[in-house]
VEXVO-523971 format. One record per residue (C-alpha): residue number from 1; x, y, z. Coordinates in nm, 4 decimals. Last residue first. Layout:
(NUM; (X; Y; Z));
...
//
This chain:
(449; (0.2624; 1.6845; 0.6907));
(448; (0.5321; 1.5771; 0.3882));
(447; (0.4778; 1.7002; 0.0389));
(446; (0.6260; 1.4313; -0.1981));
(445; (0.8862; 1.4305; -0.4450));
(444; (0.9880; 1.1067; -0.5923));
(443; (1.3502; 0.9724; -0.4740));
(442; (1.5022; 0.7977; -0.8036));
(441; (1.6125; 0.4491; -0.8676));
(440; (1.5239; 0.2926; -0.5860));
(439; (1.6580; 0.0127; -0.3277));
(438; (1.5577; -0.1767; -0.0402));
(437; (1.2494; -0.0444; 0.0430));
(436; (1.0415; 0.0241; 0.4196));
(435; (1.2561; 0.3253; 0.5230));
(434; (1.3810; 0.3991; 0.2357));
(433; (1.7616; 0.2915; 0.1188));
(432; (2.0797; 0.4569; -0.0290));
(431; (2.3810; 0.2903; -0.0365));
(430; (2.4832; 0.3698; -0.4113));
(429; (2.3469; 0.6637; -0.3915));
(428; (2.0810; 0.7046; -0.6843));
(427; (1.7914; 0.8114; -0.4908));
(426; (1.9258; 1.0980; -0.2777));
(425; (1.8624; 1.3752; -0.5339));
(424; (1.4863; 1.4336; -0.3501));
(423; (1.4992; 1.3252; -0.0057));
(422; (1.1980; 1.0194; 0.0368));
(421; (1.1397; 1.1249; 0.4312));
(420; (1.2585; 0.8962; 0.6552));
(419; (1.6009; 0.8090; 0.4490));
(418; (1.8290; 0.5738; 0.5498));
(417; (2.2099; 0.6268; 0.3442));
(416; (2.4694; 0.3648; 0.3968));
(415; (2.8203; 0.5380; 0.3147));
(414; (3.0474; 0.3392; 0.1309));
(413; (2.9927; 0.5758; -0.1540));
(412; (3.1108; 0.8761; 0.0130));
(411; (2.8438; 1.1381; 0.0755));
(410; (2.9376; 1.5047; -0.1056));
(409; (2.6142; 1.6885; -0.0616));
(408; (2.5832; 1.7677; -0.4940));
(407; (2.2760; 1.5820; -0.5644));
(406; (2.1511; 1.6383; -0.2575));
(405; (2.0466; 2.0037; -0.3008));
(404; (1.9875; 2.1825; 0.0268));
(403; (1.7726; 2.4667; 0.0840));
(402; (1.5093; 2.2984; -0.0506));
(401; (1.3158; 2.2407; 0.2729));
(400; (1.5875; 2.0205; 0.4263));
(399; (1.4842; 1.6942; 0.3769));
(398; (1.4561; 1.6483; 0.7539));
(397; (1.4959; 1.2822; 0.8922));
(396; (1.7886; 1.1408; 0.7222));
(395; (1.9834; 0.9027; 0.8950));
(394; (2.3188; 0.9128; 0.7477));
(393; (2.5353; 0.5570; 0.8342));
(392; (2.9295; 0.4672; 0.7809));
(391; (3.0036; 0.8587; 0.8506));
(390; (3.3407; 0.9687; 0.7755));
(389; (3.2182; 1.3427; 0.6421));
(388; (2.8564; 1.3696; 0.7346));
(387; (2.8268; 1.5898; 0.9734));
(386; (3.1799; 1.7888; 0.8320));
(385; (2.9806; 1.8192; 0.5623));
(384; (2.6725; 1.9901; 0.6852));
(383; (2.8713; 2.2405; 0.9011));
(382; (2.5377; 2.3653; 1.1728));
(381; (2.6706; 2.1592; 1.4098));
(380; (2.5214; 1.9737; 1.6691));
(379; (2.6757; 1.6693; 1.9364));
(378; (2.8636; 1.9409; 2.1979));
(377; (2.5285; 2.0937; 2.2540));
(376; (2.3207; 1.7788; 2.3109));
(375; (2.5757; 1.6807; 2.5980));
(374; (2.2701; 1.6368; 2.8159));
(373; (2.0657; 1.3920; 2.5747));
(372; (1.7291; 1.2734; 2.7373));
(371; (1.7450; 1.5078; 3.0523));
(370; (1.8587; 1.7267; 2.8095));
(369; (1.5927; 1.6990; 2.5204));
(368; (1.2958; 1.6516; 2.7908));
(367; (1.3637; 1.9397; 2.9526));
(366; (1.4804; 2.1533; 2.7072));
(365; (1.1057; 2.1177; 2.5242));
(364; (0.9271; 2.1529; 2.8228));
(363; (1.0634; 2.4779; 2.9186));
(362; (1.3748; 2.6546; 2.7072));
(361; (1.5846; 2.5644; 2.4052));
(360; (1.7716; 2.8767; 2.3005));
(359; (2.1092; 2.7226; 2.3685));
(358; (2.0456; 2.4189; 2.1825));
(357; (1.9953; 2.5862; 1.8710));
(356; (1.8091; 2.3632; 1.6411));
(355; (1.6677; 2.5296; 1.2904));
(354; (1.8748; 2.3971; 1.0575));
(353; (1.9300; 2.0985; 1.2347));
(352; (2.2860; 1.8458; 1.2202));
(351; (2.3714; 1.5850; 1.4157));
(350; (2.6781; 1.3963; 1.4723));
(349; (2.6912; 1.0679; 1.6723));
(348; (2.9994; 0.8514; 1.7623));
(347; (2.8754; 0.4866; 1.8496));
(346; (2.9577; 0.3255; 2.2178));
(345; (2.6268; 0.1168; 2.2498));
(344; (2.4731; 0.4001; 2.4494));
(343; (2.5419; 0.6687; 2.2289));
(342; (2.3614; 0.4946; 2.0008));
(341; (2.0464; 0.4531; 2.1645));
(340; (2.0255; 0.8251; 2.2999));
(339; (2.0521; 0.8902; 1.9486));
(338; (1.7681; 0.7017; 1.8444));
(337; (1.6159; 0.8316; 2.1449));
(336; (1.6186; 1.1730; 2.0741));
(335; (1.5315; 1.0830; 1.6694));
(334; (1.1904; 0.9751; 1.7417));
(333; (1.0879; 1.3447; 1.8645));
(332; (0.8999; 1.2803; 2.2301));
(331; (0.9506; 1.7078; 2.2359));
(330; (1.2337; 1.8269; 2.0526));
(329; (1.0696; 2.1346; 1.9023));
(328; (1.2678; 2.3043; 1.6945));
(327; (1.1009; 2.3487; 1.4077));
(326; (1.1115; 2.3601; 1.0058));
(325; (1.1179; 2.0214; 0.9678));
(324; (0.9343; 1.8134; 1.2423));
(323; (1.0146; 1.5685; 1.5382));
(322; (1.3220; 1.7884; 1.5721));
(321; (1.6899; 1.6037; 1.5208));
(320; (1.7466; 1.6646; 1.1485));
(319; (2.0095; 1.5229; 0.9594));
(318; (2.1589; 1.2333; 1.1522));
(317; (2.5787; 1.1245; 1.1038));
(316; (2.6162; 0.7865; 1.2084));
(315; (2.9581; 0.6742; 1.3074));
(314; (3.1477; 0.3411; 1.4120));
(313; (2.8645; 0.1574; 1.2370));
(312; (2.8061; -0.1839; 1.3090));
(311; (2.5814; -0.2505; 0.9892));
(310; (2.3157; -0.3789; 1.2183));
(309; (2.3119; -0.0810; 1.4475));
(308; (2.1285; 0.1307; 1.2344));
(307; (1.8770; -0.1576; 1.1743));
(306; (1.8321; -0.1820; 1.5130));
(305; (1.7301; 0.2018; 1.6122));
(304; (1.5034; 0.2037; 1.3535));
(303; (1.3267; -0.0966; 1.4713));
(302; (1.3340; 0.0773; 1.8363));
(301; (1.1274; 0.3607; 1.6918));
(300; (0.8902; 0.1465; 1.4165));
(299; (0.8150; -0.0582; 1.7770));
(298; (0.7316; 0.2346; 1.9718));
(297; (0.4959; 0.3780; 1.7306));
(296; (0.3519; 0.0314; 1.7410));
(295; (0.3294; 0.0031; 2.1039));
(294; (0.1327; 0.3597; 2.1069));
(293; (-0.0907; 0.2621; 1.8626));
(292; (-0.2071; -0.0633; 2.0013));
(291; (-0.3770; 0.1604; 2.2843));
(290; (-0.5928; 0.3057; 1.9829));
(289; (-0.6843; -0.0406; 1.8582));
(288; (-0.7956; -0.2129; 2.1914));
(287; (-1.0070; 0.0569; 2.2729));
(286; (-1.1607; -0.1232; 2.5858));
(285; (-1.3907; 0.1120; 2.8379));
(284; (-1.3263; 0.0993; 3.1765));
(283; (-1.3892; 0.4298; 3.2667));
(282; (-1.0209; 0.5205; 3.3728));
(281; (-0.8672; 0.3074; 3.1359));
(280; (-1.0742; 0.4728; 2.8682));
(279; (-0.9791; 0.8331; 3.0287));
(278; (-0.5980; 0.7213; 3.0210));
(277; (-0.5709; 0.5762; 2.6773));
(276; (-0.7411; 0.9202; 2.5645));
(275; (-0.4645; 1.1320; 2.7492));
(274; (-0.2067; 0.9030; 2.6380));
(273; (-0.3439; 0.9821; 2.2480));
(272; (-0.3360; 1.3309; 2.3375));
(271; (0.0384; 1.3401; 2.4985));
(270; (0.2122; 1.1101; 2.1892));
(269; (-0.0033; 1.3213; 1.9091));
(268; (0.0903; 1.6590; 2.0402));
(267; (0.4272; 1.7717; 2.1548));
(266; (0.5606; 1.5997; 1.8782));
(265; (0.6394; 1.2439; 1.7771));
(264; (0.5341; 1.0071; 1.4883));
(263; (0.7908; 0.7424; 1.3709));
(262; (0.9397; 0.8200; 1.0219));
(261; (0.8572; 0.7141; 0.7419));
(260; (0.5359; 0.5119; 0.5297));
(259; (0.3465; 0.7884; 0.3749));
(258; (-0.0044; 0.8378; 0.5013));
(257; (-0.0075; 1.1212; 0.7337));
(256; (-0.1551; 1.3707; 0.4926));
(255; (-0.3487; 1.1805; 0.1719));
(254; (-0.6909; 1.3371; 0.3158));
(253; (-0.9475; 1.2336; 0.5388));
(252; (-0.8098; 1.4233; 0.8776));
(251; (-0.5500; 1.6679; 0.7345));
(250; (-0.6660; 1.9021; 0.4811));
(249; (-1.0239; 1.7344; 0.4426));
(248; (-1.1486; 1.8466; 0.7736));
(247; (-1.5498; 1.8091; 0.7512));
(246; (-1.4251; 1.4102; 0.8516));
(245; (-1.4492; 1.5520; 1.2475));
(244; (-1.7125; 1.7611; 1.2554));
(243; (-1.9437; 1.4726; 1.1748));
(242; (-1.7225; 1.2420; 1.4469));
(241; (-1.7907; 1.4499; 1.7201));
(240; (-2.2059; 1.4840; 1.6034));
(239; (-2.1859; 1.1133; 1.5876));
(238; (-2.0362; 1.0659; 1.9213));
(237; (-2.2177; 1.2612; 2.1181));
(236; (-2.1024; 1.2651; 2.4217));
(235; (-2.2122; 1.1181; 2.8107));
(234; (-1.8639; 1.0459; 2.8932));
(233; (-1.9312; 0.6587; 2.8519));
(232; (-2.1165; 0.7221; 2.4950));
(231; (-1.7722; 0.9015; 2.3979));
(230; (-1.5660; 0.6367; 2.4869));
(229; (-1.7321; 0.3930; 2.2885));
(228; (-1.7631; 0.5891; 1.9530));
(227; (-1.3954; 0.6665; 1.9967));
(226; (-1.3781; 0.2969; 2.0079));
(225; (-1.6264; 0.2486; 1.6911));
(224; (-1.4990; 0.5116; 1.4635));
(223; (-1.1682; 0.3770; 1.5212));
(222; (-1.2695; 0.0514; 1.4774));
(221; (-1.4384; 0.1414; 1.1136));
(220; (-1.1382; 0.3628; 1.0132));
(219; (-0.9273; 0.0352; 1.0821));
(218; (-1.1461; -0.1879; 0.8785));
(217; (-1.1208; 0.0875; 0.5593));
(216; (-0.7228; 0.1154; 0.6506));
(215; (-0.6978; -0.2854; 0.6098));
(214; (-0.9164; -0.2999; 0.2967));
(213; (-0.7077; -0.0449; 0.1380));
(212; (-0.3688; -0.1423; 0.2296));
(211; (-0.4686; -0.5150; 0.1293));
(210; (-0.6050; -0.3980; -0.1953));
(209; (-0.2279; -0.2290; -0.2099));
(208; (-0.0966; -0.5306; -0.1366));
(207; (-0.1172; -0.7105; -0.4693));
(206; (-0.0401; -0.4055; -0.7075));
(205; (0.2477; -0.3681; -0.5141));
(204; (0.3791; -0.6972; -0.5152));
(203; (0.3283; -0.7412; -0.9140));
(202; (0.4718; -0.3913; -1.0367));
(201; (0.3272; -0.0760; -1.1484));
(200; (0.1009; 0.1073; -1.3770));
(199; (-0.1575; 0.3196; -1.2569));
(198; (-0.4478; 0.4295; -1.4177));
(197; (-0.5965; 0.7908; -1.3093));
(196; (-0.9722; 0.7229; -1.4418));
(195; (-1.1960; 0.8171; -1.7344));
(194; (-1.3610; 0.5113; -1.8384));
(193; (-1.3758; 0.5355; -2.2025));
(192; (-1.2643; 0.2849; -2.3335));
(191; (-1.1614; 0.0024; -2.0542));
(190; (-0.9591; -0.3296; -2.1421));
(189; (-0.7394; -0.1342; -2.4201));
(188; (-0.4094; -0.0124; -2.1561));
(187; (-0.4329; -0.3723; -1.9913));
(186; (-0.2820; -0.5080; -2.3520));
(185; (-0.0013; -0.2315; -2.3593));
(184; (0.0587; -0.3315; -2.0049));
(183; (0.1503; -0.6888; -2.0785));
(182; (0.3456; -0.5930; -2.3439));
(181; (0.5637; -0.3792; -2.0967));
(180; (0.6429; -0.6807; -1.9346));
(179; (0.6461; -0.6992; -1.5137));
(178; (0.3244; -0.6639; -1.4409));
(177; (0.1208; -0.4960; -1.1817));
(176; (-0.2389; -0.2493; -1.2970));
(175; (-0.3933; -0.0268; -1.1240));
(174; (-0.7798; 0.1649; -1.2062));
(173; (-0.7816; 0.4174; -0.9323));
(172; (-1.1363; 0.5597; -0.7863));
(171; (-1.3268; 0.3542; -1.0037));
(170; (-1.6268; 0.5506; -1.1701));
(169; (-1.7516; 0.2516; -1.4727));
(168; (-1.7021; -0.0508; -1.2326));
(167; (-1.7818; 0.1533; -0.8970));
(166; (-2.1228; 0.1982; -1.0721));
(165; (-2.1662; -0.1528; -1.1656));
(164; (-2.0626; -0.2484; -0.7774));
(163; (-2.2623; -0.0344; -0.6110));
(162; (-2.4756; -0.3070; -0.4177));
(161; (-2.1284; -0.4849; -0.3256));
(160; (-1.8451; -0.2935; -0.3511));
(159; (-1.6142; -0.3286; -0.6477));
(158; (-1.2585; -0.2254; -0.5577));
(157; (-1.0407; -0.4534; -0.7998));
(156; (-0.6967; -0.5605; -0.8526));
(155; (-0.5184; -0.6416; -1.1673));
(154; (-0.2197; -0.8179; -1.0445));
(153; (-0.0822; -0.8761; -1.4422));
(152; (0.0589; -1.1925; -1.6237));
(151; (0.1696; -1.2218; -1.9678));
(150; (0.1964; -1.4938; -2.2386));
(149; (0.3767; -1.5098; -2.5139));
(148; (0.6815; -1.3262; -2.4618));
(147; (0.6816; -1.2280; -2.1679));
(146; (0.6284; -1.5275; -1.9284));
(145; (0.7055; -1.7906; -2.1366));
(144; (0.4327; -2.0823; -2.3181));
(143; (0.4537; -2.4446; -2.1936));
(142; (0.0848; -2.3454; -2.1567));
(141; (0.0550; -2.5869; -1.8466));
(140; (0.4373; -2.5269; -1.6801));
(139; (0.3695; -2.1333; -1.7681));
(138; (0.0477; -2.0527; -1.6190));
(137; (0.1544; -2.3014; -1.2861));
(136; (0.4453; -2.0440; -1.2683));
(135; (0.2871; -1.7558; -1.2619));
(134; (0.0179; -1.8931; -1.0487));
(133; (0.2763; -1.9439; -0.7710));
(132; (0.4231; -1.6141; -0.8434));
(131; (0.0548; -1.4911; -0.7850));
(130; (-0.0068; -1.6399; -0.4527));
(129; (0.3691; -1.5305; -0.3211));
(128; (0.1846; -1.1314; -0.4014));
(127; (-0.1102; -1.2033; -0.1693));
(126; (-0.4029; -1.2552; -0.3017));
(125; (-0.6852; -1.0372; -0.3283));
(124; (-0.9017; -1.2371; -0.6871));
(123; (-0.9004; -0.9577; -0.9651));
(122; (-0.6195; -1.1962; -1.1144));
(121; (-0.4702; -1.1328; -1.4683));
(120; (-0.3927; -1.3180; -1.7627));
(119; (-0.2476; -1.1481; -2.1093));
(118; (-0.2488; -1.3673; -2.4373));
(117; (0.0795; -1.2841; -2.6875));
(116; (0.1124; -1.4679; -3.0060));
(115; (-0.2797; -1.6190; -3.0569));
(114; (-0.3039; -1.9327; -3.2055));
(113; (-0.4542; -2.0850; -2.8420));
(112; (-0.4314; -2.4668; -2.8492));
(111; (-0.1625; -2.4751; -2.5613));
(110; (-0.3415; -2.1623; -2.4222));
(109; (-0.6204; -2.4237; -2.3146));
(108; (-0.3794; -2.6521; -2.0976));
(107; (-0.2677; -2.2809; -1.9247));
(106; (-0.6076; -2.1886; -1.8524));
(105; (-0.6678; -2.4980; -1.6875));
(104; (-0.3349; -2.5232; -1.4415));
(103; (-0.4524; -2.1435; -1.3378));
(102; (-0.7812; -2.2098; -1.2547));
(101; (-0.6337; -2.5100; -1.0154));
(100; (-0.4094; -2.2632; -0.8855));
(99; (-0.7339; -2.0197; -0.8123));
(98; (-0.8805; -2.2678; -0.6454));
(97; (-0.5959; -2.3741; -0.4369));
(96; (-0.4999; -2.0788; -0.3479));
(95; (-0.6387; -2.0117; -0.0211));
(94; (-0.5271; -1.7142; 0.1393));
(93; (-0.3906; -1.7328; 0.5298));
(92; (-0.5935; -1.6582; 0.8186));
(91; (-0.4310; -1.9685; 1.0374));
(90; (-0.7437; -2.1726; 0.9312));
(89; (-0.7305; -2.0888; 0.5353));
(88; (-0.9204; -1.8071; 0.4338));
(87; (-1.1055; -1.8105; 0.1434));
(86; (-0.9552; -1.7097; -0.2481));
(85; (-1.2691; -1.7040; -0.4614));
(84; (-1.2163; -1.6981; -0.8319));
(83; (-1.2027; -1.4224; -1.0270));
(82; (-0.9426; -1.4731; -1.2691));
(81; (-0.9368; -1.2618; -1.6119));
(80; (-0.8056; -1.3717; -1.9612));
(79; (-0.7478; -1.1467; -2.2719));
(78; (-0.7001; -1.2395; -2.6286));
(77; (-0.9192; -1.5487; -2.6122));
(76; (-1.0274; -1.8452; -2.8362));
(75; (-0.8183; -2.1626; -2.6528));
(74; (-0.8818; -2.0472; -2.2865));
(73; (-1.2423; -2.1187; -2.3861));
(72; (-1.1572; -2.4891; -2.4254));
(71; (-0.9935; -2.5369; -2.1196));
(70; (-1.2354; -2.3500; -1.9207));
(69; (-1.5092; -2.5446; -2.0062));
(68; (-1.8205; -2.4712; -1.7758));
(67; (-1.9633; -2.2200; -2.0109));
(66; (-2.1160; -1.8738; -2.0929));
(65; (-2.1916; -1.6280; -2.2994));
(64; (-2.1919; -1.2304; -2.3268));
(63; (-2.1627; -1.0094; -2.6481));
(62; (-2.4243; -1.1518; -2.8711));
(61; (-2.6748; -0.8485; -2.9076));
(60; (-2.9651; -0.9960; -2.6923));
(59; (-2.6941; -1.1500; -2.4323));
(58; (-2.5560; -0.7532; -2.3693));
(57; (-2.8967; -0.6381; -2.2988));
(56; (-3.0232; -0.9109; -2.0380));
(55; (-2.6659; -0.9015; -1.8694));
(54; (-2.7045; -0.5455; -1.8077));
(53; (-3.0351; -0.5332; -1.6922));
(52; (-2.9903; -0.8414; -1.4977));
(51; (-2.6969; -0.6671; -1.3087));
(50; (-2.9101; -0.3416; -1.2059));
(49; (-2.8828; -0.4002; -0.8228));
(48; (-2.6651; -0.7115; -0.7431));
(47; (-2.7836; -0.9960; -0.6171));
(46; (-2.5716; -1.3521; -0.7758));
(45; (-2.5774; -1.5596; -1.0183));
(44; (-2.7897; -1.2770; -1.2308));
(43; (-3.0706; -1.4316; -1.4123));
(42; (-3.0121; -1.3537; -1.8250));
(41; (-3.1140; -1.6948; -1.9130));
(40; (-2.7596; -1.7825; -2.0221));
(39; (-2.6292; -1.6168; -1.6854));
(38; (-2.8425; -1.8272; -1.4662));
(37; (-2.7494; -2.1806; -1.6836));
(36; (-2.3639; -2.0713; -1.5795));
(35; (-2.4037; -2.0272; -1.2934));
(34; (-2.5845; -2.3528; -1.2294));
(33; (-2.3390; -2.5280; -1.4265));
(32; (-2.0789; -2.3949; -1.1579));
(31; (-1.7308; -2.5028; -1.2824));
(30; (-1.7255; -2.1449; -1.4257));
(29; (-1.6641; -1.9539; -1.7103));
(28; (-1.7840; -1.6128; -1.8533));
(27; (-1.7546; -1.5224; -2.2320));
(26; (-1.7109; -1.1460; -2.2995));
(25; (-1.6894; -0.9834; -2.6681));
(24; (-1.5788; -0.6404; -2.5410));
(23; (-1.8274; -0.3582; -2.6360));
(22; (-1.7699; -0.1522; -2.2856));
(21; (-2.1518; -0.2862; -2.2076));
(20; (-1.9542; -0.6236; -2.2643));
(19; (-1.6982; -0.5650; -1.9649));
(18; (-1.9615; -0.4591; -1.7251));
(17; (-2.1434; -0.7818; -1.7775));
(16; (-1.8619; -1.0469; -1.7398));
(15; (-1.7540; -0.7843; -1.4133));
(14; (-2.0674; -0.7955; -1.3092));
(13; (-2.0919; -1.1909; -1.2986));
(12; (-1.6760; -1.1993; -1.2155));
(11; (-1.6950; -0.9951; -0.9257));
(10; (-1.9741; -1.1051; -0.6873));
(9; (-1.9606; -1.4757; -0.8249));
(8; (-1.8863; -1.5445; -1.1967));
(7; (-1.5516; -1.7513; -1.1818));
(6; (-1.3015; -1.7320; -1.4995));
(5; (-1.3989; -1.4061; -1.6913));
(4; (-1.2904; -1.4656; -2.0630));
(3; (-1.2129; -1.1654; -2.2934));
(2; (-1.2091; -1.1985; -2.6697));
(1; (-1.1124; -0.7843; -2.7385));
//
């Protein structure tokens, strides 16, 4: 393919040279004559280890040029990529103007482009409103439509500086967001030969997920730091805590823990992370982060709680009342005071566990559950229907292990289904809704921690 990379800082000079060591004909624009000057000579625009090597190579065979008219090039060019920068504003927004501005140029030079179907995508992080603006700036200046001459993708990237060439040829996830399947058959013959899981999905997730990432890699960094902090104060060795630490790969780095749900709980988690809060209050050390924690948990717990009360239900039926499937343990389990909540503002609450039997609750974990919820007994059955027969709200917080399938629990379609835990035959209920979606087509299977 013609590519043209628009902006040759960080990503766009090594992207430019990445692209034409894949045999793509690559021309790399910027308003920068500077830039572009470096990049004709074969001097990187910017530092990055091995870049001249590349660019060197690929502008002795003819693969790689460069201008400062973006109009023009727009007008030659089967594929277009936007790297621009995209600052912060002063509230901590993104600044779009420059890649707007991009945007408005690219589209004057598809006017002139004979080409019947040109892709654009962004590698610039912007947020997803960012790219419906350039959506429509593409098609007011090309006076081309959105899917059927022109499409748009959220192509994000995860180059890191001084590795960026070999993050280029081993990403971890190459992902593409569009919303034409034409514009995915063109992303499908950008990289030959790169052998990596490509995922195909649509504009606002594509977006945030390099938000996800880069949020989670700043939070692992803080964490590191406070427990880093507490641990000098104690007199402990906080590298040696946090090397045995990431050697568990089943739950510590690993996918477990990471799909948006329910509200943790358990005899564990809630009492450890106190116990930490307490020993950093204690020695006057600040982990800002951690204590945050807490009043988040809290937060996705009464948030719950509202949005089962905002379609004024007279009845909510909840399927599974321990913090965990497959026990019993009550213990700080979201659920207690969801119901607790609902009770209070006069709603009618059935709830049904597979493994809950309130008479052989004993210790701790009666304690809390019946100083919580003393009529606990008379609120369980084990009768899954009659749990869920004339309820205007299911809460689903088990998925049952399998010993239930969905697809033929009898929920009338009036019924507003909330699901913590992506239930399997669920997805196609008329009422149905995630925790953090509105709608899907079909639950995906997923092993839960």
């Amino acid at each position: 393919m013609r590519i043209g990379v628009y902006g040759l800082g960080y990503v766009g000079a090594v992207t430019v040279a990445c692209l034409a060591e894949l045999e793509h004909d690559v021309i790399g624009v910027d308003i920068a004559q500077r830039k572009v000057d470096e990049v004709l000579a074969g001097k990187p625009p910017v530092v990055e280890p091995n870049l001249e090597e590349f660019l060197g190579r690929h502008l002795a065979n003819d693969r790689i040029t460069a201008t400062t008219d973006g109009r023009g090039a727009a007008a030659d060019l089967d594929l277009i990529m936007l790297a621009v920068g995209t600052p912060s504003t002063a509230s901590g927004g993104v600044d779009s103007q420059y890649l707007l501005s991009v945007a408005r140029e690219v589209g004057a030079g598809l006017r002139n482009n004979p080409r019947d179907y040109v892709t654009i995508m962004t590698r610039s992080t912007s947020l997803p409103e960012v790219h419906r603006a350039i959506i429509a700036e593409l098609e007011e200046a090309s006076g081309r439509v959105m899917g059927e001459t022109i499409g748009y993708a959220c192509h994000p990237e995860f180059l890191r500086e001084t590795t960026a060439i070999a993050d280029f040829f081993d990403p971890p996830v190459i992902v593409f967001g569009a919303d034409h399947q034409r514009t995915f058959e063109q992303c499908r013959e950008l990289y030959p030969g790169i052998a990596a899981e490509t995922v195909e999905c649509g504009l606002g997730e594509a977006a945030m997920v390099k938000y996800a990432a880069n949020c989670f890699h700043a939070l692992k960094v803080t964490f590191a730091n406070e427990m880093g902090e507490l641990c000098r104060t104690l007199d402990i060795d906080a590298r040696t805590v946090m090397d045995i630490f990431v050697k568990d790969d089943k739950l510590n780095i690993s996918s477990k823990y990471l799909r948006p749900g329910n509200p943790f709980g358990g005899s564990c988690l809630p009492k450890d992370l106190r116990a930490v809060l307490d020993t950093a209050r204690r020695e006057a050390v600040a982990i800002p982060m951690l204590q945050g924690t807490l009043l988040s948990n809290q937060h996705q717990i009464d948030s719950l709680g509202e949005r089962v009360l905002a379609q004024a239900p007279r009845r909510v039926a909840v399927i599974g009342l321990s913090f965990k499937e497959g026990t019993d343990d009550l213990r700080e389990a979201p659920m207690v005071p969801l119901v607790e909540k609902l009770l209070g503002k006069g709603v009618d609450v059935a709830v049904y566990d597979d493994e809950l039997a309130v008479e052989n609750l004993n210790g701790a974990n009666a304690a809390f559950a019946l100083s919580t919820l003393p009529h606990l007994a008379d609120l369980v059955s084990k009768d899954l229907p009659s749990v869920i027969a004339n309820a205007d709200v299911v809460v689903i917080n088990h998925r049952l292990g399998g010993k239930v399938d969905w697809a033929d629990v009898a929920i009338d379609s009036t019924t507003r289904v909330i699901d913590l835990c992506s239930t399997p035959g669920l997805g196609t209920h008329p009422g149905y809704e995630g925790v953090f979606w509105n709608r899907v087509e079909a639950a995906d299977e997923i092993s839960l921690a």
